[in-house]
C-alpha positions, 0 to 999 in steps of 0.5 A: 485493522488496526487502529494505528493505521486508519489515516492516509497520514499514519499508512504513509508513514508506515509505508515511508518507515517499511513498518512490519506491523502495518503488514495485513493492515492495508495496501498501496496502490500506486496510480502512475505504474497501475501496481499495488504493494505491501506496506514493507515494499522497497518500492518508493512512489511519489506521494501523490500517486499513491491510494491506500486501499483495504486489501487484495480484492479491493485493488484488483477491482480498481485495476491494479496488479500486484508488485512483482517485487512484493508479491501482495 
């Protein structure tokens, strides 16, 4: 991971900011829809439904699905 986005406030900035280098980094999870992205989505949730998780196995296991538009 990279240390540029080790907190909630620098993975939503990366996220707000679509940052390509955040790619691989984490993932967004979005509580209200049950989907999960990649930091470059165009998707845009509410922040406070939003959980930055590790990676792919990590948000299956907490019940998300991927994001169609995406596709994590």
């Amino acid at each position: 991971m990279t240390p540029d986005f080790v907190t909630d406030e620098t993975r939503w900035a990366a996220f707000l900011a679509r940052d390509a280098a955040a790619e691989g980094c984490f993932l967004v999870a979005v509580t209200s829809t049950g989907i999960f992205c990649r930091p470059v989505c165009p998707a845009r949730p509410k922040r406070q439904n939003i959980r930055f998780l590790e990676g792919r196995e990590a948000c299956l296991e907490a019940g998300f699905r991927p994001c169609k538009r995406c596709r994590p």
